[in-house]
N, C-alpha and C positions, 0 to 999 in steps of 0.2 A: 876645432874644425877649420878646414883653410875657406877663403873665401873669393871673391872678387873687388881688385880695390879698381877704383874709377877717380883718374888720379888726371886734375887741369896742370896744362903746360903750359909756358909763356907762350904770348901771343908775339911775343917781339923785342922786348927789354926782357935778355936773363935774368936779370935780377930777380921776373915776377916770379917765383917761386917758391913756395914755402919748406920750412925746412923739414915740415910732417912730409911732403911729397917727397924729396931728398930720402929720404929714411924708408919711407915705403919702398920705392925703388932699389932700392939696395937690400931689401930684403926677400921682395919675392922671389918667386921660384924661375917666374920668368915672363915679358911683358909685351903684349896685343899695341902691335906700331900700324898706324896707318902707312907709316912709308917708313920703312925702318931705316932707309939713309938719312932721313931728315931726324928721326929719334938719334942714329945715333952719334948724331953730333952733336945733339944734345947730352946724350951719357955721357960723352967722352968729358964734356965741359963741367958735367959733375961728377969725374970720376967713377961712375959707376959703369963693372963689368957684369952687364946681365945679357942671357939668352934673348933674342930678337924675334916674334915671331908677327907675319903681315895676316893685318886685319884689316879691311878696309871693303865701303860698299858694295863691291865685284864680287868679292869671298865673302863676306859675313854670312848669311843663310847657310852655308855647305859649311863652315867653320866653327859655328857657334855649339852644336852639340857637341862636339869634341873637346872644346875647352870647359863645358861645364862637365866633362865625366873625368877630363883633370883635374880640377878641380876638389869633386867628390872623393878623386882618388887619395888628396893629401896637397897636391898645387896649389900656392896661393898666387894668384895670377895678378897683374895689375895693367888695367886696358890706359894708354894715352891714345891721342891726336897731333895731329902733326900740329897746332896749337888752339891752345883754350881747352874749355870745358868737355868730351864728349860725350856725345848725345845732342849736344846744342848746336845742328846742322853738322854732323859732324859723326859718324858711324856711335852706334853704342848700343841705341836702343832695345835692337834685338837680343844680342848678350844679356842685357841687363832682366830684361823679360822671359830669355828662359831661365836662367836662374831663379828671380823667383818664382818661378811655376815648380822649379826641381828644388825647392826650400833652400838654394844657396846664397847663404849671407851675401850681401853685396854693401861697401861702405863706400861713399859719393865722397873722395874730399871738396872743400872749397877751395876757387883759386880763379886764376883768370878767365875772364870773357872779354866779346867788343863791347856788347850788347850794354852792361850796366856802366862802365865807365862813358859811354859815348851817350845814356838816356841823362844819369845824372849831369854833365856839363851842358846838353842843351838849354837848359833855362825852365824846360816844360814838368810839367809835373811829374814827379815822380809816385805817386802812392798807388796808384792803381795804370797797369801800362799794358798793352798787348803786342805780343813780340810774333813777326811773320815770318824771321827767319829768311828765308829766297823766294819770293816769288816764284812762281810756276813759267819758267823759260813761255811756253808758246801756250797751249792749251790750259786754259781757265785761267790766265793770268788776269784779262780783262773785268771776269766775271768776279774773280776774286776782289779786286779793286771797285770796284762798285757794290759790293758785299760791304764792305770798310766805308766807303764816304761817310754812312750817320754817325760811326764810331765814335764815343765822347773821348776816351782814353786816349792818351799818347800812344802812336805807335812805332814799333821800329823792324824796321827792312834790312834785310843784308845785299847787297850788290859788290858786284864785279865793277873794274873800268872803266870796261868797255863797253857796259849798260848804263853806267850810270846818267848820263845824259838821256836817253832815251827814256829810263823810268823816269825821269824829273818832268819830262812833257807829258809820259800818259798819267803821274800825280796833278798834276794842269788840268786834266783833261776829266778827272775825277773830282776833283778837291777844291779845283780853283786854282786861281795864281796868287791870289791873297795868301793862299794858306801859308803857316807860319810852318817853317823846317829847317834842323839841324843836321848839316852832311857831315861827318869825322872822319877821317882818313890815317890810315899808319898809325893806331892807336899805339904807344907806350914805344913806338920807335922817334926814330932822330926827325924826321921829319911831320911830325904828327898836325893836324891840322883840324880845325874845326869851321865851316862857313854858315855862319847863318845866317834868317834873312826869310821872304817871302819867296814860295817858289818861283815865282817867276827872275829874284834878283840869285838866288842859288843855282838857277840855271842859266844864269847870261854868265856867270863866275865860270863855270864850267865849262861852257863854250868858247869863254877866251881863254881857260885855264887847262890844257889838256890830263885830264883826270888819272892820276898813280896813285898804286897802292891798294889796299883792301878797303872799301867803304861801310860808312853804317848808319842809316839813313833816320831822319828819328822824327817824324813828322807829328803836330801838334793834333790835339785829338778837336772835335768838329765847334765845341763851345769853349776853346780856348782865345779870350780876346787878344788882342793885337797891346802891345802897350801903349800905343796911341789912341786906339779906341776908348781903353782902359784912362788915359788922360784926359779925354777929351769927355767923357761922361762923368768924371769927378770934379773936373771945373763946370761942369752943369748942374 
């Protein structure tokens, strides 16, 4: 029975790629591109000649039953993003959910994200994390942010540039400026960066640093000590 494969793309260093995804791609029938110019420079660089069809937030709902009755027909389909994981901010979830409502298999590979490469090098814990993905541009942004302040977990945010400063004041403005956070930028490209630091020193960086690239924001969850706290009660 064919199915749907759900296949991560590099986020930015080709190399991240596995060579199960390589192989999938080259075998389906034909593969769900959020922006098929950006897939297919991708294809091109690994060889592969596959049919291109655009899937993306705009079309998804008007697109998605058509590709599972392809599916059922005998099509084995394979959904990317224009990078990472989809599904994770990132079109998928609908496809993925009618399928299984129409019993079609659907297999998730592993592969790239921001999210876990940018929680792991903050410093903060990793074992238990809550991930927000973007913020709500205007309406319930606020409210959402003050929903989070008791949060014990780590959490992590995704932003734009051009927000990023602006979310780092209303984190101030929620959380404190003590609070402990790790900003990452250009994850796995040539310029990749990491600043951390108490918000209020991650946003004076920002302010002198004019902020490029994709961010990923990974703020300490509410009883996470400070290392100096943490030093300063172990010599007591």
């Amino acid at each position: 029975m064919a199915k749907l494969y759900i296949v991560p793309t590099p986020i930015g260093n080709l190399e991240d790629i596995t060579m199960r995804a390589v192989r999938i791609l080259g075998e389906v029938d034909f593969i769900l591109a959020e922006d098929t110019r950006t897939s297919a420079v991708l294809l091109k660089h690994l060889g592969i000649d596959k049919p291109l069809r655009s899937h993306h937030k705009f079309n998804e709902h008007a697109t998605v039953r058509s590709v599972a009755e392809a599916i059922e027909a005998g099509k084995n389909v394979a959904l990317v993003s224009d990078a990472g994981t989809p599904g994770i901010s990132d079109p998928g979830f609908l496809l993925v959910r009618t399928c299984v409502e129409q019993g079609i298999e659907v297999e998730t590979l592993p592969g790239a994200t921001a999210c876990i490469p940018a929680l792991v090098q903050s410093g903060f814990p990793c074992d238990r994390f809550c991930f927000e993905g973007f913020l709500p541009q205007k309406k319930g942004r606020n409210k959402r942010l003050a929903e989070l302040a008791e949060e014990s977990r780590t959490i992590i945010f995704y932003e734009s540039p051009f927000r990023v400063v602006k979310c780092l004041e209303q984190l101030i403005e929620h959380f404190g400026q003590e609070r402990q956070v790790a900003v990452s930028r250009e994850i796995t490209k040539k310029f990749e960066q990491t600043v951390r630091g108490t918000l209020a020193q991650v946003l004076a960086h920002f302010k002198e640093h004019q902020p490029k690239g994709e961010f990923v924001i990974v703020l300490a969850g509410k009883d996470l000590k400070s290392r100096a706290q943490q030093e300063q009660e172990d010599e007591e």
